[in-house]
C-alpha positions as CSV (number, residue, x, y, z in Angstrom):
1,X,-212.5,185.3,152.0
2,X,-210.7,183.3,149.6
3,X,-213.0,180.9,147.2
4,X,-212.5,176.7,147.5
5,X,-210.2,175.1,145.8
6,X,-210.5,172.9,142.8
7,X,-210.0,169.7,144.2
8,X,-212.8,167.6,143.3
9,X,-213.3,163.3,144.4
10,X,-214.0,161.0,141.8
11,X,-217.2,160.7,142.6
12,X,-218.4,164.3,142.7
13,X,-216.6,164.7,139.1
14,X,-218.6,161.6,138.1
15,X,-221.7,163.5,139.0
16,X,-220.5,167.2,137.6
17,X,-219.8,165.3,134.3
18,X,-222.8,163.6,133.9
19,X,-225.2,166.9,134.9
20,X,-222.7,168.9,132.6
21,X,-222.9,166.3,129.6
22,X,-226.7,166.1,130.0
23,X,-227.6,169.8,130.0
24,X,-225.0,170.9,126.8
25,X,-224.6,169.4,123.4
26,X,-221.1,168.2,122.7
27,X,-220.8,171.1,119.8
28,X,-221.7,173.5,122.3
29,X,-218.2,173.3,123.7
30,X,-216.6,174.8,120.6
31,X,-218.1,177.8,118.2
32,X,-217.5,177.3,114.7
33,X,-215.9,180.1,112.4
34,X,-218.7,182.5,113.5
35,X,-217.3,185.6,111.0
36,X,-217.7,183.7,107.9
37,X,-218.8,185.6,105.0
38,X,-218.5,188.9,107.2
39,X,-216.2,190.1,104.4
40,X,-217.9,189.6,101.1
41,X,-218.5,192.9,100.0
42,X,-214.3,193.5,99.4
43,X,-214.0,189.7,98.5
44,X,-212.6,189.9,94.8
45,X,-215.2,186.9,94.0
46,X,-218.4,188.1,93.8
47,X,-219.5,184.8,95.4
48,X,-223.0,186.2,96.5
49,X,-224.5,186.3,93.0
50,X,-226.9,183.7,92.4
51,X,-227.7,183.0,88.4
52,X,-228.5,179.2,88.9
53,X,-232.0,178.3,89.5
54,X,-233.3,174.4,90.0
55,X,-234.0,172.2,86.9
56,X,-236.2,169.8,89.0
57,X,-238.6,169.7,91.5
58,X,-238.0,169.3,95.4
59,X,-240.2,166.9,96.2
60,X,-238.3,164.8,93.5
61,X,-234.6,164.8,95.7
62,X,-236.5,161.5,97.2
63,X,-237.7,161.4,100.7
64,X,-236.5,163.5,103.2
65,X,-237.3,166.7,100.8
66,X,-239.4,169.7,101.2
67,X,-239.6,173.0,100.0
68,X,-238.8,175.5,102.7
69,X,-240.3,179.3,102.2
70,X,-237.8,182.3,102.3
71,X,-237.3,184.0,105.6
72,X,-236.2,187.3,106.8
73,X,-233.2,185.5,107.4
74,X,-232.5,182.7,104.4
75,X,-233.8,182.2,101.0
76,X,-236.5,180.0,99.4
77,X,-234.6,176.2,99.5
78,X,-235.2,172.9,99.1
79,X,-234.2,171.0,102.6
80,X,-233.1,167.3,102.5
81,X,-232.8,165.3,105.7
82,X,-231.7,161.4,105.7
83,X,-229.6,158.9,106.7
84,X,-226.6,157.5,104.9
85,X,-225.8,153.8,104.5
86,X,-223.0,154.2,107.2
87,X,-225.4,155.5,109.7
88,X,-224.7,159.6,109.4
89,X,-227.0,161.4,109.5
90,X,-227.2,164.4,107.0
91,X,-228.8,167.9,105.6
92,X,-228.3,169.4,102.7
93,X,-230.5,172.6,101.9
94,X,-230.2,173.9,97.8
95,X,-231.0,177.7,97.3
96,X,-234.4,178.3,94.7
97,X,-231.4,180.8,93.7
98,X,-227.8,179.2,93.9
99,X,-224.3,181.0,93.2
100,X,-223.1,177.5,91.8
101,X,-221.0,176.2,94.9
102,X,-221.4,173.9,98.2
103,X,-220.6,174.8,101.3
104,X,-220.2,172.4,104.0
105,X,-219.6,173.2,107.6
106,X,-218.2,171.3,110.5
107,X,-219.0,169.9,114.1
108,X,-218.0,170.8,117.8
109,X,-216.4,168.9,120.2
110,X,-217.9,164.7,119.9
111,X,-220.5,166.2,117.3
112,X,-224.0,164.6,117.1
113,X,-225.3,167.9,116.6
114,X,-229.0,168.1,116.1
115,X,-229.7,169.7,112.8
116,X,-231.9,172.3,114.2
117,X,-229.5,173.0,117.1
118,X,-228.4,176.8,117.4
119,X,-225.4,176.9,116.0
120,X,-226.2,174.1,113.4
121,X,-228.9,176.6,112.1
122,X,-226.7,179.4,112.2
123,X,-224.1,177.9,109.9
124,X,-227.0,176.9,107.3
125,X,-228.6,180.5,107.1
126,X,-224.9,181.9,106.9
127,X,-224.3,179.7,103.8
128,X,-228.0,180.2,102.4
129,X,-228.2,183.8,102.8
130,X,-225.0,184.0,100.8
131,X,-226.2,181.8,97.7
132,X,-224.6,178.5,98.8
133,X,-225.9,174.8,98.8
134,X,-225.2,173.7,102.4
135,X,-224.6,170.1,103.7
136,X,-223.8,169.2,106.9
137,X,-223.8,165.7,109.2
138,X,-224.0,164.3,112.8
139,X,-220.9,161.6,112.0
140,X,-223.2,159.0,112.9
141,X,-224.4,159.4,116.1
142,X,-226.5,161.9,118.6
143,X,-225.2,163.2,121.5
144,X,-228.7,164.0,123.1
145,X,-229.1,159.7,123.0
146,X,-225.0,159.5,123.2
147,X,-223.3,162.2,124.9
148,X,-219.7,162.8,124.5
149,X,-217.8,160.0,123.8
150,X,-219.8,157.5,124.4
151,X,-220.5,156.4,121.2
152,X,-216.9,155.3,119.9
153,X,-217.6,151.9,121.4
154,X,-219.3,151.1,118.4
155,X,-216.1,151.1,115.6
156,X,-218.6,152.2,112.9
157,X,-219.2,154.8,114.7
158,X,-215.8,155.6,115.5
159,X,-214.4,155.6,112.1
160,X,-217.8,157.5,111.1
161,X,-216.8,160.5,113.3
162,X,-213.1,160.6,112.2
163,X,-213.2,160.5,108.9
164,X,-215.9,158.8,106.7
165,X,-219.3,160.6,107.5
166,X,-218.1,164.0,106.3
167,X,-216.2,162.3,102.9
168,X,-220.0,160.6,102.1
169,X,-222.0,163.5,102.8
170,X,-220.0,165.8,101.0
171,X,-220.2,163.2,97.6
172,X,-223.6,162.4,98.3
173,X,-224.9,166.6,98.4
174,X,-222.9,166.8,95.5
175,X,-225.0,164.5,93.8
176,X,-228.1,165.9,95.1
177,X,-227.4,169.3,93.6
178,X,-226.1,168.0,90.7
179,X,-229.5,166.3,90.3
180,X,-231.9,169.4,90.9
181,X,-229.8,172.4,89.1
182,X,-229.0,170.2,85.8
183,X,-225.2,171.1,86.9
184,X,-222.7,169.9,89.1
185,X,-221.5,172.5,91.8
186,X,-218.2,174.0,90.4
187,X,-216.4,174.5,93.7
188,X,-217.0,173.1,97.5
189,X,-215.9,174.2,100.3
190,X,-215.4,173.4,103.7
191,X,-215.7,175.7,107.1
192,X,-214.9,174.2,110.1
193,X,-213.3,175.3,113.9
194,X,-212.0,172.3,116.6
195,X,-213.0,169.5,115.2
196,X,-214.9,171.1,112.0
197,X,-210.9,172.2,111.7
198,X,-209.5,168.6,112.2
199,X,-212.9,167.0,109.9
200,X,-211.3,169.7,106.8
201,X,-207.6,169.0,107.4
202,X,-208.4,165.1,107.4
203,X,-210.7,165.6,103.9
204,X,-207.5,167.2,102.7
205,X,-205.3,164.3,103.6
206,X,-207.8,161.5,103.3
207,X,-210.2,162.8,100.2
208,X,-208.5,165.4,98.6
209,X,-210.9,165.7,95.6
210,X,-213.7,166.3,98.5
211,X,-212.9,170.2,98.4
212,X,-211.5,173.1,96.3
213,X,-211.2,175.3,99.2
214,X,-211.0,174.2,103.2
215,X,-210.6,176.6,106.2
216,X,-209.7,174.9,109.3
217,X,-209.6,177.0,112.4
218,X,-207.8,175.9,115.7
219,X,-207.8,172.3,114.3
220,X,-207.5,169.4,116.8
221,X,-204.8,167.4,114.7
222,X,-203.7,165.1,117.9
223,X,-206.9,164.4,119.9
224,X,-204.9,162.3,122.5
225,X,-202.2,164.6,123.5
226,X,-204.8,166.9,124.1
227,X,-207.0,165.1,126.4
228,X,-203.7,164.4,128.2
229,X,-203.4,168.3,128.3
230,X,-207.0,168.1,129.9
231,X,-206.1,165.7,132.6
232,X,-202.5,167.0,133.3
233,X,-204.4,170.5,133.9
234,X,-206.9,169.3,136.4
235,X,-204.3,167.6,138.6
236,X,-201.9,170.8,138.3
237,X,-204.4,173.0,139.7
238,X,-206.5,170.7,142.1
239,X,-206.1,171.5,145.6
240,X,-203.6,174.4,144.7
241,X,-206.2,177.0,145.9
242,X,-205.9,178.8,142.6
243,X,-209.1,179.7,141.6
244,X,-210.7,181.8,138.8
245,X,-210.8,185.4,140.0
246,X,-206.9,185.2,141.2
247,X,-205.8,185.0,137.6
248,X,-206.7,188.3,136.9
249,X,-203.3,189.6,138.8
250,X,-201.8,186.9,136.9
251,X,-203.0,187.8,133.4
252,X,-201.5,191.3,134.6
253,X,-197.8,190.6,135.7
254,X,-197.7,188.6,132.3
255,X,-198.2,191.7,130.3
256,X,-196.0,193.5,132.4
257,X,-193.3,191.1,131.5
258,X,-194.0,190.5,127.7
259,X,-196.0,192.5,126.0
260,X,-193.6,194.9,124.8
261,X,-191.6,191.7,123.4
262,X,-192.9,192.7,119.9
263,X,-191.9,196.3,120.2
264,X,-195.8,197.6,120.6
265,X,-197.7,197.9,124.0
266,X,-200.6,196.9,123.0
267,X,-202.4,194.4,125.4
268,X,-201.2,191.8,123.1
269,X,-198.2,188.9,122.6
270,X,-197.2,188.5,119.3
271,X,-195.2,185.4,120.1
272,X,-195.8,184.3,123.5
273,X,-193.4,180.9,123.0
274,X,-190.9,184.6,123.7
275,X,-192.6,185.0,126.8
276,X,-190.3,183.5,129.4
277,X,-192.9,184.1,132.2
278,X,-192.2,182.1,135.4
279,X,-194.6,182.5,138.0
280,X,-192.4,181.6,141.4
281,X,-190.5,184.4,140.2
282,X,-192.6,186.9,138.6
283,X,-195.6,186.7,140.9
284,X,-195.4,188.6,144.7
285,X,-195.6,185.5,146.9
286,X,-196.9,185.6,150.6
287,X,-197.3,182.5,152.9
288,X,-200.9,183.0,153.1
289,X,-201.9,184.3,149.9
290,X,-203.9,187.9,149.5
291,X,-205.6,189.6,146.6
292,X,-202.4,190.3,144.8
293,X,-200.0,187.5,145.9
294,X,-199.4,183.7,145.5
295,X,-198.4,181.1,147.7
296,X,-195.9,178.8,146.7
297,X,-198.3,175.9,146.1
298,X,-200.5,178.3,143.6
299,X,-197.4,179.4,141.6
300,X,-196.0,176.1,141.6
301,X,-199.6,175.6,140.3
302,X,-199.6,178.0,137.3
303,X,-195.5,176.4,136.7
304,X,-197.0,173.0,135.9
305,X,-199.9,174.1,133.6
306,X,-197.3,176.6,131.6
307,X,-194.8,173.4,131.7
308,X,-197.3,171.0,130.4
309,X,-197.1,166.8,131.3
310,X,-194.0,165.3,131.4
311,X,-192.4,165.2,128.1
312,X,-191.9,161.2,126.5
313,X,-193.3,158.1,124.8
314,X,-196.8,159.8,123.3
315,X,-196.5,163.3,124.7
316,X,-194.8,165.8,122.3
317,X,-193.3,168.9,123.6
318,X,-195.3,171.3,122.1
319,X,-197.9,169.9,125.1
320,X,-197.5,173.0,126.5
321,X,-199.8,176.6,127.7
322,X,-198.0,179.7,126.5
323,X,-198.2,182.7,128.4
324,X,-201.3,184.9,127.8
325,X,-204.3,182.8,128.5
326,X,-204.6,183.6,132.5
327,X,-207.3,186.4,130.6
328,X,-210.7,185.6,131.6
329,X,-212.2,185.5,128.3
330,X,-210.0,182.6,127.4
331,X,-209.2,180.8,130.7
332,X,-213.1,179.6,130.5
333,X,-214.6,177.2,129.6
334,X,-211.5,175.2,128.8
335,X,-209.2,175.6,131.8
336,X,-211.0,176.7,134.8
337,X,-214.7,178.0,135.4
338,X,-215.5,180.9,137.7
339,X,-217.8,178.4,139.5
340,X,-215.2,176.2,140.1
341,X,-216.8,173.4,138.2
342,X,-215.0,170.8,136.0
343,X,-213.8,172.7,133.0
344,X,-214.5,171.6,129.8
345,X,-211.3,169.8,128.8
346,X,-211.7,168.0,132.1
347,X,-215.2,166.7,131.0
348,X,-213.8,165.7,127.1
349,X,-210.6,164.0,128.8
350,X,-212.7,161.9,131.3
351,X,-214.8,160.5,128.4
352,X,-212.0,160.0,125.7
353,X,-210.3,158.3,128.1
354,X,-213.1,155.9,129.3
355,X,-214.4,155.3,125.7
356,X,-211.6,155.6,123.5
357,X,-208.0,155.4,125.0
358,X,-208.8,152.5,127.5
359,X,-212.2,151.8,126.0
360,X,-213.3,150.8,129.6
361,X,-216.4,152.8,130.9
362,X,-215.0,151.5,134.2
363,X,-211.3,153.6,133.7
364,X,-210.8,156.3,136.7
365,X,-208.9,159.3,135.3
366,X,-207.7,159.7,138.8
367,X,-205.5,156.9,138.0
368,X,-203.6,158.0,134.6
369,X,-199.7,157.6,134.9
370,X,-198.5,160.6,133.1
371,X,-195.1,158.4,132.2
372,X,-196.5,155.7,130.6
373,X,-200.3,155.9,129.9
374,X,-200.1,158.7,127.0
375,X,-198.6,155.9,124.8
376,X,-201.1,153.2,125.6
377,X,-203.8,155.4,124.7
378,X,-203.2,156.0,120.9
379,X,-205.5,153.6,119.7
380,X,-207.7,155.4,117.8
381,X,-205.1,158.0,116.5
382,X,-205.2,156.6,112.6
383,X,-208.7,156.8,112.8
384,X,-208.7,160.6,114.3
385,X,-205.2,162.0,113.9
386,X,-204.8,163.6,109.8
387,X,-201.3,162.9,108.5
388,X,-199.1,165.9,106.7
389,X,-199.2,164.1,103.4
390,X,-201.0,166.8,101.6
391,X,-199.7,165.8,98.3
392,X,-202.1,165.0,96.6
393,X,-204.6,168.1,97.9
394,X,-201.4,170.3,96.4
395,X,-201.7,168.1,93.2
396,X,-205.7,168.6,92.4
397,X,-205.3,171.9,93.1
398,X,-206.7,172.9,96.9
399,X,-206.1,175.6,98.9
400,X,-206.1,175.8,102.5
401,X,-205.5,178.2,105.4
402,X,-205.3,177.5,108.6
403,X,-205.7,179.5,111.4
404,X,-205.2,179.7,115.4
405,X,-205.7,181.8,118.7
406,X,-202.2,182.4,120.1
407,X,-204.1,182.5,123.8
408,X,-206.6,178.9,122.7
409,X,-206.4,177.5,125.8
410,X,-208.6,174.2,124.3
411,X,-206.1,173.5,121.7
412,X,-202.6,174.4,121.6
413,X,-201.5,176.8,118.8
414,X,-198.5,174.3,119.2
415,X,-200.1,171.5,117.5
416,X,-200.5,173.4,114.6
417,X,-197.3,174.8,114.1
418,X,-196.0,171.1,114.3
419,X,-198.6,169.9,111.8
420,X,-197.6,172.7,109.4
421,X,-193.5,171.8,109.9
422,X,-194.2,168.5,109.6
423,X,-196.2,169.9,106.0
424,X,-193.3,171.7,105.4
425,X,-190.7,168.9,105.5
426,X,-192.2,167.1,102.9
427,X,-193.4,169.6,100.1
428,X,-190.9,172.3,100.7
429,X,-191.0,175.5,101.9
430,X,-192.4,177.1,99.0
431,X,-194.6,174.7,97.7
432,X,-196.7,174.7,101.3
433,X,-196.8,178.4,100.8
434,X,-198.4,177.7,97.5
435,X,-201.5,175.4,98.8
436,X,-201.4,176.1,102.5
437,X,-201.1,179.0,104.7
438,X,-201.3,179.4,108.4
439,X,-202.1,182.6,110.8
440,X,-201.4,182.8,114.5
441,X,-203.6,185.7,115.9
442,X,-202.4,187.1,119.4
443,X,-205.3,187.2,122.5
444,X,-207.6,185.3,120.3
445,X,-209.4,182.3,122.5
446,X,-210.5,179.0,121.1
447,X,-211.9,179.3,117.6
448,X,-213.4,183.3,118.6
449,X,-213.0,185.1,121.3
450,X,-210.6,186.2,123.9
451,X,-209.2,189.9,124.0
452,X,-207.5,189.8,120.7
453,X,-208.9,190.4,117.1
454,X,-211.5,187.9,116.7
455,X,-213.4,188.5,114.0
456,X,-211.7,186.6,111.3
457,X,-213.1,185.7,108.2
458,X,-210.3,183.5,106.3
459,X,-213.6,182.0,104.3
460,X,-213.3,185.0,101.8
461,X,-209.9,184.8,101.5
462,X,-209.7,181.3,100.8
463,X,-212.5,181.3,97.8
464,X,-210.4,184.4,96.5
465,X,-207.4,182.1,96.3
466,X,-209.2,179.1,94.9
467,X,-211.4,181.2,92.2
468,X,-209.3,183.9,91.5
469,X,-205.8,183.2,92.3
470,X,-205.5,186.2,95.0
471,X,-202.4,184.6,97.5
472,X,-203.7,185.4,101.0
473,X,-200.3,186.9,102.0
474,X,-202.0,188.7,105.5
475,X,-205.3,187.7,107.1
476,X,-207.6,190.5,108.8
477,X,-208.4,190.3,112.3
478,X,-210.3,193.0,114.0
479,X,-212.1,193.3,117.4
480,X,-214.6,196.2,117.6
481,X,-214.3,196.7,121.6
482,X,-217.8,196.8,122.1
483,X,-217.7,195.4,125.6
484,X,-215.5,197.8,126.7
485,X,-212.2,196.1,126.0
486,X,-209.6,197.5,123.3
487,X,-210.2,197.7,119.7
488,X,-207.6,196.1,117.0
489,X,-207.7,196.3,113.3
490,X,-204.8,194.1,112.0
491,X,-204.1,191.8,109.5
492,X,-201.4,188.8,110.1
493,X,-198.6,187.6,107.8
494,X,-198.6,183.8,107.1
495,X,-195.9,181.7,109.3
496,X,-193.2,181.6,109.5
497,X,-193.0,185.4,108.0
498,X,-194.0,187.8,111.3
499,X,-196.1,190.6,111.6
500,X,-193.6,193.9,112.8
501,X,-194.8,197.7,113.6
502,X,-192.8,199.9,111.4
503,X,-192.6,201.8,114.2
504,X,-194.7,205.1,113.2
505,X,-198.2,205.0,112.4
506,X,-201.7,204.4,113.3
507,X,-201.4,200.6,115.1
508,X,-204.5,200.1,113.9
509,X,-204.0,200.6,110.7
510,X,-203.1,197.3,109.0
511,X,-200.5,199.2,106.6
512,X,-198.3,200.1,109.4
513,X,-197.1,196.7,109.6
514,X,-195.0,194.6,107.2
515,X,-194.1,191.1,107.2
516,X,-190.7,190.3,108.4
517,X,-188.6,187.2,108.1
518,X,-188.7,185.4,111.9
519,X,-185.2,186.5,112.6
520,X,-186.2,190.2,112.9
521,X,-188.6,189.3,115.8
522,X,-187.7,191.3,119.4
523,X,-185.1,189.4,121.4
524,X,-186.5,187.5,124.8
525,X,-186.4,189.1,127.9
C-alpha cells in the first residue's frame, strides 16, 4: 500500500513546527566536526603535550569560576561561565595542564545551545582531553526560551549571532587565560560545521587576527538562498506521492548511471555536477506507480528538486541538488523524513522567513513567490553572509581549510565552490592555495555522515599547516563500514586539483590515487 504524500496545510505545518522546535535544540539539527583530534597520534605537531600549568588561582578568574575535578573523560580545569556586555553568553574551561593554545568551537543551526547540552559537552571534553583551553558561546540568546529564529527580532541579537558574539568571546578567553597561565595562548583555533563553519569563515573575513587556524566544514555562506532551497523543496515534493522509502530505487538507477563517471565503481560520485541524471528518463515510469517505478508527477517531482528554484534576482544557480543524495543516510533530516514529517530545512525556512526575511511572525511560507521574493528577503545578508575578502587573514598569517559532503543535502556543496571562486578571483590562484584549501568528499552527508568517508579530521591538518608549515595537499577520509555499508580509506586533493585512480591498486589505499589537474576528469555520460 503506498504511504501518504507529503502535502501538508498551513496549519498542520504550524503545528509540526512548533512540536518539532519545542522537543529539539536548534544545534541539534547539525553535528559539529565530530572526528576532531581523531588523528593526533600522526599529526606532525605534538599538540597533546601539555607543559603549561596555571599561575593563578581559579577562583580568582572573577565570578562565574570554579575548579572542576578530572574525569575519566577530561582533565582537572578551571570552568568559567558568564555573560558578555552584548548579551552572549559564554564558557571557557582552562586545563590545570595546558598545551599553550585555545580552541574554540562552533554552534548548530539558530544556536542558543545550552552549555551542558550533548554536543556542547562533547566538543569541551574533545578539546580538554587534548590539552586545549576551550571557549565557546550561545550568540546571545537561548533557544529552549527562543527557539529557532525567533530571536532576530531583537537586532542585538541578530548581529550577536552573525558575527559579534564569537569575535568577543574569543578576545575575552584570550584574556582569561592570559590571566591564569602568566602567558598569552600562542595559537587559537577555531572548529566549526553549518554554522560553526559560516561563524569561522566570517572571523576570517570580519576579525582576522581572531584565529591562527580555522576549519569550517559545510559552511552556510548564503543563509537566504538556502532557506529558499528549503521552501522550493517542500513545494517540489508536496502532493507528488514521493515519499521516503521510494528513493531507495532512485538512489539505485543514479549509481547505475554515474558512478563509473570517475573511472572506479565504487558506490561513490566523485563529481556528481557530471552526473547528468534525469529522472523522467532514467526512472521506469507506470501510470500508477509500484515498488520500482514512478509516475510522471513523482519524477517530475525529483526533476524540480535536482533543478532547484527558478534561477534570477537573489537566487544563484548553484541553488541546486546534485545527484547522489536520494541515499537514505543523507536524504534525512534535511530533505524528507521517513515519517513524513516536515524536514528540517522546511522547519529552518518557515522561521527565517517569518523572523528574518519578512520579519513578520504573521508571513505564510505558503505564499513565497519564487520570482520575486528571494530578493526582498536579503535583509539580513551583511549581517550573516561572510564576504571573500580574505586579505587580510592571508596577510596575518591564517590558514584555513574548508571542507564539504558532495551528497549534503542541508547545504549545497555549490555554495562553497562559489565562495572559494569568488576567493580565488581576488588573491589569485596560487595565493588561495597558500592560506586556504577546500575538499569535496563524495557520499558524505551534512557535516558527517552519509555513505561516503566520513570520518574527517581536517583539525590536525590545519594546526600542522599553521605550526609547522606542513601544506595539506590531500585530506583523509575514511569510513570503517561498521553498519554494514562499504568501507573507504581515501584522502582528497584540494579543488580545483581532482582525486584519479591510477588504475591498479588497492582503492583503498590512499597511494593509488594522484591528484590530477580538472581537465583529466572522465567525460559525462
Amino acid at each position: 500500500m503506498r504511504q501518504r504524500s507529503q502535502t501538508l496545510g498551513s496549519r498542520t505545518l504550524g503545528f509540526c513546527l512548533a512540536a518539532l522546535a519545542a522537543s529539539l535544540p536548534a544545534a541539534s539539527f547539525a553535528s559539529g566536526n565530530r572526528h576532531t583530534f581523531s588523528r593526533a597520534e600522526t599529526a606532525a605537531v605534538d599538540y597533546r603535550a601539555t607543559p603549561h600549568r596555571p599561575a593563578a588561582a581559579c577562583d580568582s578568574s572573577g565570578a562565574g569560576a570554579r575548579l572542576v575535578a578530572a574525569t575519566p573523560q577530561a582533565p582537572e580545569h578551571c570552568r568559567i561561565d558568564g555573560v558578555l556586555p552584548s548579551g552572549a553568553g559564554f564558557q571557557v574551561n582552562l586545563p590545570s595542564a595546558w598545551n599553550g593554545r585555545l580552541y574554540m568551537y562552533g554552534n548548530g543551526g539558530y544556536a542558543g545551545e545550552d552549555a551542558e547540552g550533548d554536543r556542547e559537552q562533547a566538543s569541551r571534553v574533545l578539546g580538554l582531553a587534548n590539552g586545549f583551553a576551550t571557549a565557546r558561546t550561545d550568540t546571545g540568546h537561548l533557544a529552549s526560551r527562543e527557539p529557532l529564529a525567533t530571536f532576530a527580532l531583537d537586532q542585538a541579537k541578530l548581529v550577536n549571532h552573525g558575527h559579534q558574539a564569537v569575535h568577543d568571546t574569543v578576545t575575552h578567553a584570550k584574556a582569561l587565560a592570559t590571566a591564569y597561565y602568566g602567558a598569552r595562548p600562542r595559537y587559537a583555533y577555531w572548529d566549526g560545521c553549518s554554522t560553526g563553519g559560516r561563524q569561522g569563515v566570517m572571523s576570517a573575513q570580519r576579525y582576522p587576527d581572531d584565529f591562527d587556524g580555522i576549519v569550517a566544514g559545510a559552511p552556510t555562506l548564503d543563509w537566504s538562498s538556502i532557506m529558499i532551497k528549503g521552501l522550493w523543496n517542500r513545494q517540489a515534493l508536496s502532493g507528488s506521492g514521493l515519499t521516503f522509502e521510494r528513493m531507495a530505487p532512485v538512489f539505485k538507477a543514479v549509481m547505475a548511471r554515474c558512478d563509473e563517471l570517475d573511472g572506479l565503481a565504487d558506490g561513490l560520485i566523485d563529481d556528481p555536477r557530471r552526473c547528468d541524471f534525469d529522472p523522467r528518463r532514467d526512472l521506469p515510469s507506470c501510470e500508477d506507480g509500484g515498488a520500482d517505478c514512478f509516475t510522471a508527477s513523482e519524477a517530475e517531482a525529483l526533476r524540480k528538486v535536482y533543478a532547484g528554484p527558478p534561477k534570477g534576482p537573489g537566487t544563484p544557480p548553484w541553488v541546486v541538488q546534485t545527484p547522489g543524495f536520494e541515499h537514505p543516510s543523507t536524504l534525512f533530516p534535511f530533505t524528507m523524513t521517513p515519517s513524513g514529517s516536515p524536514d528540517v530545512l522546511t522547519v529552518f525556512a518557515t522561521s527565517w522567513t517569518k523572523y528574518i526575511g519578512f520579519r513578520d511572525p504573521a508571513y505564510d511560507p505558503a505564499a513565497f513567490d519564487f520570482r520575486t521574493d528571494p530578493a526582498r528577503i536579503r535583509g539580513a545578508d551583511a549581517i550573516f553572509n561572510p564576504t571573500p575578502d580574505l586579505a587580510a587573514f592571508r596577510a596575518r598569517g591564517g590558514k584555513m581549510i574548508t571542507f564539504w559532503g558532495w551528497a549534503d543535502t542541508a547545504l549545497n556543496p555549490g555554495m562553497g565552490l562559489h565562495y572559494y571562486d569568488q576567493v580565488v578571483a581576488r588573491q589569485g590562484p596560487s595565493q588561495t592555495q597558500d592560506f586556504y584549501r577546500f575538499f569535496l568528499i563524495p557520499g558524505v552527508a551534512h557535516c558527517a555522515g552519509g555513505y561516503g568517508p566520513e570520518e574527517i579530521d581536517a583539525m590536525s591538518d590545519v594546526i600542522d599547516w599553521v605550526e609547522a608549515g606542513v601544506v595539506p595537499v590531500r585530506l583523509p577520509a575514511r569510513r570503517r563500514g561498521s553498519d554494514g555499508g562499504p568501507s573507504f580509506n581515501r584522502a582528497y586533493c584540494a579543488y580545483p586539483a581532482i582525486t584519479k585512480y591510477g588504475g591498479s591498486g588497492d582503492r583503498e589505499d590512499p597511494g593509488s590515487y594522484r591528484c590530477a589537474a580538472p581537465d583529466e576528469a572522465s567525460p559525462r555520460k
